[in-house]
N, C-alpha and C positions, 0 to 999 in steps of 0.2 A: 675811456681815455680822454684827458683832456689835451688842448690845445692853442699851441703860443706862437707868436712872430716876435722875431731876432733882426735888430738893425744896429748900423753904426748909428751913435748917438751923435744927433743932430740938433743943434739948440731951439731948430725955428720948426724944422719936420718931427722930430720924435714923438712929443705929445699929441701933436696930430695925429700919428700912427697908431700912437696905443689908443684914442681915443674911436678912432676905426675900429679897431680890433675889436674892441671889445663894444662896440656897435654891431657888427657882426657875428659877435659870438662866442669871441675866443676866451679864453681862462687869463692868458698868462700874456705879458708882452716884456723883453729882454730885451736888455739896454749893452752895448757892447762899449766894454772899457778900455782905449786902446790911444792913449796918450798926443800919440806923433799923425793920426790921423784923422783922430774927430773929437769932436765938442766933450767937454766933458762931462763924464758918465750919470752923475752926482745933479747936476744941474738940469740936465733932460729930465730926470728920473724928477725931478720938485715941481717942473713944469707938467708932465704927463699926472701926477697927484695930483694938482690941484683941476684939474682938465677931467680928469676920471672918477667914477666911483666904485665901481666893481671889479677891474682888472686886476689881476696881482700882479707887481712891479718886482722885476728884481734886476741883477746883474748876472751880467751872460759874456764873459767873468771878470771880475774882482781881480786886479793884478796883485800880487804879492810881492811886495818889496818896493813897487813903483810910489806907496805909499805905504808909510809904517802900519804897521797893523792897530794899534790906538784910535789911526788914522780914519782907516776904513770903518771901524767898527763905529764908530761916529757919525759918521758921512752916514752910512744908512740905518743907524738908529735916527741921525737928523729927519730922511725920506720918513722915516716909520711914523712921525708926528705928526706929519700931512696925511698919509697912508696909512694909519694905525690897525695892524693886524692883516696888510697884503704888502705885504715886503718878505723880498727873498733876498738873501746875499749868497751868490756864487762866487764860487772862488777857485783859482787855479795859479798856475805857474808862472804862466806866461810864453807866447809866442808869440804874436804879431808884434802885440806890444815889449819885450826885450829887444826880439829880433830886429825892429826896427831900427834900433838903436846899436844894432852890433853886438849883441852881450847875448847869454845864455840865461832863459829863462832859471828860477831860482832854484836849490835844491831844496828833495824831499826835509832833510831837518826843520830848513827854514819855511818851509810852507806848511808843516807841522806846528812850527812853534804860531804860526801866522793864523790856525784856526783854533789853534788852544785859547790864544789870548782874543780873538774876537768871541770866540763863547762864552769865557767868562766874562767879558764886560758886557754882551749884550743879555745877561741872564741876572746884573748887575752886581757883580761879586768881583771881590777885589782876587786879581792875577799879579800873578810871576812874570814879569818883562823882561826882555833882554834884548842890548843893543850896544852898540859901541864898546864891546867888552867890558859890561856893566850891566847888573840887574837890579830891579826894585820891585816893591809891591804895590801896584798902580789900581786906578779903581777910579769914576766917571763920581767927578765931586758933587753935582747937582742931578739929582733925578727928578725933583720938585718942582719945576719950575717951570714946563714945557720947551725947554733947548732942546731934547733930545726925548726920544719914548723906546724904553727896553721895559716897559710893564706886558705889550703885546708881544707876543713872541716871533722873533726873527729868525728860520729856520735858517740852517747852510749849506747847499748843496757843495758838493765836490766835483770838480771836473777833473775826470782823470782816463786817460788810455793804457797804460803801462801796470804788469801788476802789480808792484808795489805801491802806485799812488791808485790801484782799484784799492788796492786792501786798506790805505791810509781813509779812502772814502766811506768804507766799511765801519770803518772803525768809527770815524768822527765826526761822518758827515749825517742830517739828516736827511739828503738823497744825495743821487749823482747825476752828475748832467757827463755825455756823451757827443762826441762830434760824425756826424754824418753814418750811424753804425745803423742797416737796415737789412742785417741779415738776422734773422731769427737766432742762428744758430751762432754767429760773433757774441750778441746780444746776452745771449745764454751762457757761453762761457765768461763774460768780463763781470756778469750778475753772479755766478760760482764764485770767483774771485772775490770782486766786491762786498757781496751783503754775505755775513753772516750769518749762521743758523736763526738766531735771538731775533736779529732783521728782518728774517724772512717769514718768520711768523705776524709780527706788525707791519705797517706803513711805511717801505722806503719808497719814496717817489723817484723815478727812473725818467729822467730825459734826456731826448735825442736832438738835438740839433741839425736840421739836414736843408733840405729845399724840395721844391715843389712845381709840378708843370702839369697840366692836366693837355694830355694832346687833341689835336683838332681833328678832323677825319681825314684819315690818310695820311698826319702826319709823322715823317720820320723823326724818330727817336731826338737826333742828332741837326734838327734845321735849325737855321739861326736863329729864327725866335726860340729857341727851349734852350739851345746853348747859352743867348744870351741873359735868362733865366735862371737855369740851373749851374750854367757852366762855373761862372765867379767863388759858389759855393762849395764846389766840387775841389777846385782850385784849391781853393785855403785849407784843406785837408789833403790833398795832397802835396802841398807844399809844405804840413808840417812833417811826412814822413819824409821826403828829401832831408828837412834841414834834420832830423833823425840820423840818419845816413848820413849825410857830415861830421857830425858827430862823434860817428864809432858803432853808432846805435842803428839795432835793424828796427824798420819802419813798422809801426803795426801790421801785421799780417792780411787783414783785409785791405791795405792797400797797395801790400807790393806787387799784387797782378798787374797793377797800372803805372806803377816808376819804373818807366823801362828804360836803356841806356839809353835811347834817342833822347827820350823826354827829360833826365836827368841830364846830360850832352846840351841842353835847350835851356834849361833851369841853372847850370852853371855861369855859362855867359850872362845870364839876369841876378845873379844870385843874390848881390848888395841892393838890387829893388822891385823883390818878388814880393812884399810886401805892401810895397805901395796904393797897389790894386783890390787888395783883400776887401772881398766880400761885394765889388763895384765890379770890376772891371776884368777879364780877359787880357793877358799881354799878347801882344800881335804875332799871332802865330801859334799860340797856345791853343787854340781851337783845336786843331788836328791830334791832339793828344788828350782833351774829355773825348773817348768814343763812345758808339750806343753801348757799350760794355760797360765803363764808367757810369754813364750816365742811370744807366739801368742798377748796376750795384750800389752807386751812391747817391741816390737821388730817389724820390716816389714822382716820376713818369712815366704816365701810363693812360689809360682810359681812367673813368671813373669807377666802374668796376675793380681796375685791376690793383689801384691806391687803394680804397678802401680796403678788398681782401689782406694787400699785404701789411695795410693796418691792424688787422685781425692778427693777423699772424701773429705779429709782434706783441700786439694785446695780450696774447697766452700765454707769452714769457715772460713779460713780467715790465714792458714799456707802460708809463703810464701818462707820459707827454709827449706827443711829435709839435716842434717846434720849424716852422720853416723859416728860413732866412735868405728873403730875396735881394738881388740886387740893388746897389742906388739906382733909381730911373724908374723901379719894378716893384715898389710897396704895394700903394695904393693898391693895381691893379690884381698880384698875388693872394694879398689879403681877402679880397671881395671875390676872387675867383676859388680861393679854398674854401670859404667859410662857405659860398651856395653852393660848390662843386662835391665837398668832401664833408664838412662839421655835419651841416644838414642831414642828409642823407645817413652819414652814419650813427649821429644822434636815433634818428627814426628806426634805423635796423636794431640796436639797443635797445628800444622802446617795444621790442616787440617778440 
């Protein structure tokens, strides 16, 4: 299994982080794209390139529609020229980033048409556009020159919960990235969905996006250090099954044991700036609603032993990236404590 860290992209901390990271150990370091709250994505990501050599950079995710797809596929074919051949482009819907803004992340057609036309241009083949109710046949005029590099190749994971965008990942994508999923057996059915037959006989790469706390002796699950840790991450996944539930839409399955009416009753009253916070901060009062329950199903908390095994676990289904993503305040520290608490160790149990 390999393993990555996920932050808001930062223009003065990000490259620092990746550049940790993968001082420590890790594989993969994700850049989060998210408009109305941090730095942008595209620009961390050319900082951390030129700062790194061995990480692989991607996005964790790629909004669709917040820029045109031409757009995107640019932007990280540009990263892939400093980075050549460890660029990942993820790509999704959108939630923080719509949401922030009031609007409805994009629909399946459009986030279809959004990974058709980045694959052909990043594989350098002229595509079918469509935009302003108007199409053409567009195609990246200079490949010669060093502006841009689609000669390495730029894989595209899918972020998807739902199963029509599992099966859209299936289809298109060449892996999927996932939000906070660490039940073996959620895992296994959205991978049914997901990867098809043909897939499942080659390499699709499976990642999870979650968080991380290795506890102190004797500590409860739920203390304010782990909340402040784990809690933020927990948050943003279950804030996206609320705004689900707003919607019309019932909330993925593994997280309606925890939107209960209190805590939806709680998220109403915030609802225009439940975002604001993501992936930072706890809103006041929100504490009492991650419980050890939460925190235990959506989060690897636990001793060292007990991370690792359910590492395992997941291993056997078919994860093949746990990505944590800690708090602002909580990189540094996260990073250095997973990489000797967890990579190590389980690197050595592998080895043997």
């Amino acid at each position: 299994m390999n393993f990555g860290v996920s932050f808001q992209s930062h223009i003065v901390n990000s490259w620092k982080h990746a550049l940790l990271a993968e001082q420590m150990g890790f594989t993969n370091a994700w850049f989060v794209d998210t408009q109305m709250l941090a730095s942008d994505v595209y620009s961390c990501m050319a900082l951390a390139a030129e700062h790194t050599k061995t990480i692989q950079l991607g996005t964790a995710v790629a909004i669709a529609g917040t820029r045109i797809a031409p757009v995107i596929a640019h932007s990280i074919a540009t990263i892939n020229q400093l980075a050549p051949g460890r660029v990942i482009l993820g790509l999704g819907t959108g939630h923080t980033a719509w949401r922030a803004m009031g609007m409805a992340p994009v629909r399946l057609e459009t986030f279809r048409h959004t990974i058709e036309v980045c694959r052909g241009l990043l594989r350098g083949e002229e595509v079918e556009y469509r935009d302003r109710g108007r199409q053409n046949r567009i195609r990246f005029l200079d490949l010669a020159h060093g502006y841009i590099n689609v000669h390495e190749s730029i894989p595209i994971y899918v972020a998807a919960s739902y199963p029509r965008a599992l099966t859209l990942a299936g289809e298109l994508g060449d892996g999927l990235i996932t939000i906070s999923i660490l039940s073996p057996e959620v895992l296994k059915a959205a991978l049914t969905t997901a990867a098809p037959k043909r897939k499942l006989q080659t390499s699709f790469p499976v990642v999870t996006i979650g968080v991380s706390c290795i506890l102190h002796p004797g500590e409860a699950r739920n203390s304010p250090r782990v909340l402040a840790r784990v809690g933020p991450r927990i948050a943003v996944a279950l804030h996206y099954g609320y705004e689900a539930m707003k919607q019309g839409k019932p909330a993925p399955a593994y997280l309606q044991p925890f939107l209960t009416p209190a805590y939806c009753a709680y998220l109403d009253q915030r609802w225009k700036e439940i975002h604001a916070t993501h992936s930072r901060f706890l809103h006041p009062g929100e504490e009492e609603f991650i419980t050890p329950a939460a925190i235990q199903a959506m989060s690897l908390t636990g001793t060292r032993e007990e991370i690792i095994a359910r590492l395992k676990r997941l291993d056997a289904v078919g994860l093949t990236q746990f990505v944590i993503s800690p708090p602002w305040g909580y990189v540094e520290e996260s990073i250095v404590e997973f990489a000797r608490e967890i990579i190590t160790p389980y690197a050595q149990d592998a080895e043997q």
